[in-house]
C-alpha positions as CSV (number, residue, x, y, z in Angstrom):
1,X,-122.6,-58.9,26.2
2,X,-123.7,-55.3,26.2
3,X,-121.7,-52.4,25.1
4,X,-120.1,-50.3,27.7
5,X,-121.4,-47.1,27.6
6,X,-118.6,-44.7,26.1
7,X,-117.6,-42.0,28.9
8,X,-117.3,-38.0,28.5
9,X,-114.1,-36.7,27.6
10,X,-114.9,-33.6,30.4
11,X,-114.8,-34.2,34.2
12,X,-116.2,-30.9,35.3
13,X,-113.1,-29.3,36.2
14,X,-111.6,-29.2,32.6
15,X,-115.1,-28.7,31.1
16,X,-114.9,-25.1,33.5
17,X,-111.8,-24.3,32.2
18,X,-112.6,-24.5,28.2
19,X,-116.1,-22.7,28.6
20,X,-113.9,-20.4,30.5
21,X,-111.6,-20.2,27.8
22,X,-113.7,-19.9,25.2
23,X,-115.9,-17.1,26.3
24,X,-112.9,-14.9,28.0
25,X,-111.2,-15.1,24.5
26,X,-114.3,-13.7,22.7
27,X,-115.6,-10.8,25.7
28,X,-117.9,-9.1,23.1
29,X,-119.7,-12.7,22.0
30,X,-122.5,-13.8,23.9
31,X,-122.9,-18.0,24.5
32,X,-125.7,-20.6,24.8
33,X,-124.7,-23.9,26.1
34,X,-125.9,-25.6,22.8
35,X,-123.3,-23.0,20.9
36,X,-120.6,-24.4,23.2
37,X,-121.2,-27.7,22.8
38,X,-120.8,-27.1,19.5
39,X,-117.6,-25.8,20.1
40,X,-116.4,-28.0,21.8
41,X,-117.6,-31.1,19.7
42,X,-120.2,-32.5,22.1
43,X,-123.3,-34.1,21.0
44,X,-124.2,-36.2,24.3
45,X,-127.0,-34.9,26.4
46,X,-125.4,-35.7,30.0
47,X,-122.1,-33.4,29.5
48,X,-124.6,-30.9,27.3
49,X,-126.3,-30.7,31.0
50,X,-123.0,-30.2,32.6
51,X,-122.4,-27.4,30.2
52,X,-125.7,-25.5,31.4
53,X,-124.8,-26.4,35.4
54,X,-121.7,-24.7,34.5
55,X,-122.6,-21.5,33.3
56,X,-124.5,-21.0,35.6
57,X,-122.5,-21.8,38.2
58,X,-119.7,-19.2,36.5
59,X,-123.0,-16.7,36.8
60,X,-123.2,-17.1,39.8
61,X,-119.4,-16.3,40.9
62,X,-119.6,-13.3,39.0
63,X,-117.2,-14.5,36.1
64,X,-120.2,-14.2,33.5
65,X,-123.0,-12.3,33.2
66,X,-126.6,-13.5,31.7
67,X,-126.8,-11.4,28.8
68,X,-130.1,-12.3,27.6
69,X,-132.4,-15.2,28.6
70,X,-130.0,-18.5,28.7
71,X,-127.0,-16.5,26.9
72,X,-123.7,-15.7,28.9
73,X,-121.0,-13.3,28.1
74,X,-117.5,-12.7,29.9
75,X,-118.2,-10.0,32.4
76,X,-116.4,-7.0,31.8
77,X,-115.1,-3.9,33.9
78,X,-116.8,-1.7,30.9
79,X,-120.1,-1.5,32.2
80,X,-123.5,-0.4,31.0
81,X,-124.7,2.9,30.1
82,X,-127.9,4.7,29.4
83,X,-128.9,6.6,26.2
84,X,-130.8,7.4,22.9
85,X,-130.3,5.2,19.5
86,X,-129.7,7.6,16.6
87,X,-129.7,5.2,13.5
88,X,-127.5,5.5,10.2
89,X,-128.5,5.4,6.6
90,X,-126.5,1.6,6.8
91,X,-128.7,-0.2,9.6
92,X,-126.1,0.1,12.3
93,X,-126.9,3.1,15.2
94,X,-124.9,5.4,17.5
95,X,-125.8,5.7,21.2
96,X,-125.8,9.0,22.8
97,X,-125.4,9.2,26.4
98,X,-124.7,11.9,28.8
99,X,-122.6,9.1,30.8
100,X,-119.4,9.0,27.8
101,X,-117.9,11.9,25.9
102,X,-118.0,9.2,22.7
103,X,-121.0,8.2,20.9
104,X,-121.0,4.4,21.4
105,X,-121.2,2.5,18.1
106,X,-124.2,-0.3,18.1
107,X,-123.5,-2.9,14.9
108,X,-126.8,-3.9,13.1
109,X,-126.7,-7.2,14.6
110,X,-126.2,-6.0,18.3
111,X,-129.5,-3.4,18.0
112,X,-132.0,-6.0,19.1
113,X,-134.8,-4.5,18.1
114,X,-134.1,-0.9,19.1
115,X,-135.5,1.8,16.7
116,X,-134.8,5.6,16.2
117,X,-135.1,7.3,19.4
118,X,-135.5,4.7,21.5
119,X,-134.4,4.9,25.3
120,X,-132.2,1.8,25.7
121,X,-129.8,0.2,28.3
122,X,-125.8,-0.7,26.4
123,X,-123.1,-2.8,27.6
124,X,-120.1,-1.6,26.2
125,X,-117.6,-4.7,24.9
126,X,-114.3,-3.9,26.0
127,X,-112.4,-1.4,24.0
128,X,-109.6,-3.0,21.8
129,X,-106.0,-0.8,21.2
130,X,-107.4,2.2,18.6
131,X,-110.7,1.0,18.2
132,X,-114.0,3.4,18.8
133,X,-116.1,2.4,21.7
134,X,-118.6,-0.3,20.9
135,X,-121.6,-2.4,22.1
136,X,-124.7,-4.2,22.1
137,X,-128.1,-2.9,23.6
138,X,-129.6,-5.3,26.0
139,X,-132.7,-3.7,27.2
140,X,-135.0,-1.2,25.4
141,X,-136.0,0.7,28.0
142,X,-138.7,3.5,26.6
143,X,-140.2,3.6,22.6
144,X,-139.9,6.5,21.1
145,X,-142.7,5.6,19.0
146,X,-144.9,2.3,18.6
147,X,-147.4,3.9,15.6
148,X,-146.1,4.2,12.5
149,X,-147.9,5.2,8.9
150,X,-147.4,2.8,6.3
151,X,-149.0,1.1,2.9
152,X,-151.2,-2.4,3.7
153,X,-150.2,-5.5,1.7
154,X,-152.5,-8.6,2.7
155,X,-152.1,-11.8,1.5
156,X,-153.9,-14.8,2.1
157,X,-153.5,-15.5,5.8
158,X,-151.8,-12.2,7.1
159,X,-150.9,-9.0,6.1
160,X,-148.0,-6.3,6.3
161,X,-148.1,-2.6,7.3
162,X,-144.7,-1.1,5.1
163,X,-143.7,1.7,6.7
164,X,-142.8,5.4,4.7
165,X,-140.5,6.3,7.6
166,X,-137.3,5.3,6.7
167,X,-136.2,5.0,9.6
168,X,-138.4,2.2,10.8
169,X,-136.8,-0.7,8.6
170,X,-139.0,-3.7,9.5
171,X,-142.3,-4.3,8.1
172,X,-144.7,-5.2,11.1
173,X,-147.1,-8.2,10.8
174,X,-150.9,-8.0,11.1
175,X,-152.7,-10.7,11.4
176,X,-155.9,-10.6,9.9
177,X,-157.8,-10.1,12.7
178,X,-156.4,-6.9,13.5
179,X,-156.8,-5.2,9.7
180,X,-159.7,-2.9,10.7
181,X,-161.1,-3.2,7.5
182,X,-157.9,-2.3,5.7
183,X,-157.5,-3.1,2.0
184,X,-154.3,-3.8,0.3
185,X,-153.0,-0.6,-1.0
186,X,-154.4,1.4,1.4
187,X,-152.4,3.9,3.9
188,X,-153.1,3.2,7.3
189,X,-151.8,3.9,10.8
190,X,-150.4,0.5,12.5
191,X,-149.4,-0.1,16.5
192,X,-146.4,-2.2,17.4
193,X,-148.4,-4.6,20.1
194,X,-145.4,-7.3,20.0
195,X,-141.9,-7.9,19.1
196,X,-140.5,-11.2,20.7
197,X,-136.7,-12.2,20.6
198,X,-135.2,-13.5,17.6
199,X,-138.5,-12.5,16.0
200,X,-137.0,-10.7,12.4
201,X,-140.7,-8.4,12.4
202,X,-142.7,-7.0,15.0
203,X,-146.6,-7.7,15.2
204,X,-149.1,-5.2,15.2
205,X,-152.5,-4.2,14.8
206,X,-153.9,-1.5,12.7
207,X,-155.6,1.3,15.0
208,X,-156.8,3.6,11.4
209,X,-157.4,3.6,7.9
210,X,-155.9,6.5,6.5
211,X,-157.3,6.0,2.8
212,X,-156.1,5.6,-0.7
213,X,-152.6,7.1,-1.3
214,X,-152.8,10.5,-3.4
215,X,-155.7,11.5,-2.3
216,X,-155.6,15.0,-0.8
217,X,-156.7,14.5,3.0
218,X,-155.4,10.9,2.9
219,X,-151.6,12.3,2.4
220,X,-152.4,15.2,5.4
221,X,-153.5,13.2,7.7
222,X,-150.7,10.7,7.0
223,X,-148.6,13.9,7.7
224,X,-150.1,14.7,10.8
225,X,-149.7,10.8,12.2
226,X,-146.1,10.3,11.3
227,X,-145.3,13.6,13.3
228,X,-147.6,12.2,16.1
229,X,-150.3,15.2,15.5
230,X,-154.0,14.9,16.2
231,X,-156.1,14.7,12.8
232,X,-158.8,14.2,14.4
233,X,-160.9,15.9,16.8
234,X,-163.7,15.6,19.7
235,X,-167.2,16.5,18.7
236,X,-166.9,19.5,21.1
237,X,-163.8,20.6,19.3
238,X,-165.7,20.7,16.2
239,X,-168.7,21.8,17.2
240,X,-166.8,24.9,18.4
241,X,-165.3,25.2,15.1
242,X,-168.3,25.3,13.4
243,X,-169.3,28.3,15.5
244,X,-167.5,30.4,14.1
245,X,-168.4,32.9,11.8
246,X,-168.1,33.2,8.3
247,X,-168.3,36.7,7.9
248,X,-166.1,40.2,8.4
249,X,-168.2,41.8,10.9
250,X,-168.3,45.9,10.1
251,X,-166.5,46.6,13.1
252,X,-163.0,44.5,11.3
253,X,-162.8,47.3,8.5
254,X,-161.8,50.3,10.3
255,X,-159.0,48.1,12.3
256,X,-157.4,47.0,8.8
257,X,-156.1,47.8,5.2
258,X,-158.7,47.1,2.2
259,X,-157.1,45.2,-0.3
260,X,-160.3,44.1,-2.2
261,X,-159.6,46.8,-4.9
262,X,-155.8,45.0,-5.8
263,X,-155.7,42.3,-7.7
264,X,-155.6,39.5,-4.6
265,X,-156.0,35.9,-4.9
266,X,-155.6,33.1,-2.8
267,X,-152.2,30.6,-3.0
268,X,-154.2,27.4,-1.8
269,X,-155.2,24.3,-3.9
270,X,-158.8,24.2,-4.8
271,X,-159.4,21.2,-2.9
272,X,-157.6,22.9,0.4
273,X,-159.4,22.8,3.7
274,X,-158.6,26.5,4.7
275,X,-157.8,29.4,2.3
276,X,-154.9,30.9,4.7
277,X,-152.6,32.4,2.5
278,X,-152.9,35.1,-0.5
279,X,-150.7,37.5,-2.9
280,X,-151.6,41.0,-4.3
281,X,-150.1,42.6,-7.6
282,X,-150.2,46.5,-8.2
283,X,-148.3,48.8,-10.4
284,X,-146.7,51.7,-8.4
285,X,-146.1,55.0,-9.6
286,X,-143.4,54.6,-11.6
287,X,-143.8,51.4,-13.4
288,X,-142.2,49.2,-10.5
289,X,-144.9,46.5,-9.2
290,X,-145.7,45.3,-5.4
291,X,-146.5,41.7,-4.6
292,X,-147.9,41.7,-1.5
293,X,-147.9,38.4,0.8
294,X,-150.7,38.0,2.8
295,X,-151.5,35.2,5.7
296,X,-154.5,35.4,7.7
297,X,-155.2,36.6,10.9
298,X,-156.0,33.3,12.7
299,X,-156.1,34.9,16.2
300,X,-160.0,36.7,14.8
301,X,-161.0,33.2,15.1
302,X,-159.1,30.9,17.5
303,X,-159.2,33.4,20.8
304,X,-157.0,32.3,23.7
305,X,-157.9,30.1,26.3
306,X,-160.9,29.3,24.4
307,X,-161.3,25.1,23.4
308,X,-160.2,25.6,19.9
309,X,-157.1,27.5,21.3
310,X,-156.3,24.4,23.6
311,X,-156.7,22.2,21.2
């Protein structure tokens, strides 16, 4: 004779009442119906179903609220609100929001991907007796950046872009179709393309080779691309540049002070791209000396509203 087929433990009524339990005991924890299963000691497909029905069911009457895709959290009275992620030195972040007086405090767990800057939507947990207010970010709603300057590793299927900016603490994947050419070692420029959920790094692509660290332009340019700055420039924008002259005209000396008899010399590396700034040493009557500190008049060159001025 066959064996009967053992019965659930849970008709749907008590089953309601322990996810109930369970989730409006732990308001700031957000539930799957495999992690209440769990809970509850069920391993059998049929109730694990029920489970699912039920939440949604409890979604759907407003008790809980689908936090992310398939997780459910105890629907509080806090509410969401609005504002900027400003990380700390330990991984966890501070909102700031024009909606609460108090910066809401976002553990490292509950960031979800949000970076420095970031424009993000926050549901705050409910506040316990003397507690600061916390919460978890749900939605990222604007980047601050997506292009960050880091060094290239590449192994033998893939490669990493790792980032200087501190406060970008992931290293983002690059496949190797999307290197650009770039060698390990290298300082390059990479674009955040991807970053799915429960993902650990984001994927990107790399958009420019900077060069080899050290070298002079290489570490400018880097500069210029973690600050979001153009380094580099249209072919009218330099051809405009290269218009320009590369001597006083006569009609300069009578509008300024001659220095060329002082011991002047420029303050700029050898390998600089512009000689902008210079000191002068003279001995005054007296015996006291003068340093003079000189910066050059970049408005004789750039004129306003011209291209070079715009850009």
């Amino acid at each position: 004779m066959g064996r009967k087929k053992k019965k659930g433990i849970f008709n749907k009524k008590s089953l309601t009442n322990r996810i109930s339990g369970i989730i409006s005991n732990n308001p700031n924890q957000s539930y799957n119906y495999k992690q209440i299963a769990s809970r509850l000691g069920i391993k059998d497909s049929p109730t694990k179903k029920l489970i699912n029905e039920i939440l949604g069911e409890l979604k759907s009457g407003k008790i809980l609220e689908e936090v992310h895709t398939g997780k459910f959290r105890f629907k509080s009275k806090s509410g969401y609100i609005i504002g900027k992620v400003d990380l700390t030195a330990y991984g966890s972040a501070y909102i700031v929001s024009d909606n609460t007086e108090e910066d809401v405090f976002v553990s490292q767990a509950n960031l979800n991907h949000a970076l420095q800057g970031d424009r993000v939507k926050v549901f705050l947990f409910a506040r316990r007796k003397s507690r600061r207010l916390e919460g978890e970010i749900v939605e990222i709603i604007e980047r601050a950046r997506t292009k960050f300057v880091g060094i290239v590793e590449v192994s033998k299927n893939f490669a990493f872009l790792i980032p200087e900016n501190r406060q970008m603490p992931y290293d983002i994947f690059i496949s190797k179709d999307k290197l650009k050419g770039a060698k390990t070692g290298q300082k390059a420029v990479a674009r955040i393309v991807d970053w799915p959920d429960k993902v650990k790094n984001p994927f990107g692509e790399i958009v420019d080779v900077l060069g080899m660290p050290g070298e002079h332009e290489v570490e400018m340019h880097a500069i210029l691309a973690e600050f979001e700055l153009p380094y580099k420039f249209t072919d009218e924008v330099n051809n405009a540049a290269g218009e320009i002259v590369d001597h006083i005209p006569k009609e300069e000396y009578k509008k300024r002070k001659d220095f060329r008899k002082n011991l002047t010399f420029t303050i700029d590396p050898e390998d600089a791209k512009d000689f902008d700034d210079a000191l002068s040493l003279r001995k005054l009557p007296g015996g006291n000396w003068e340093v003079g500190i000189h910066i050059a008049d970049v408005t004789h060159y750039v004129k306003p509203r011209t291209l070079l001025d715009k850009e």
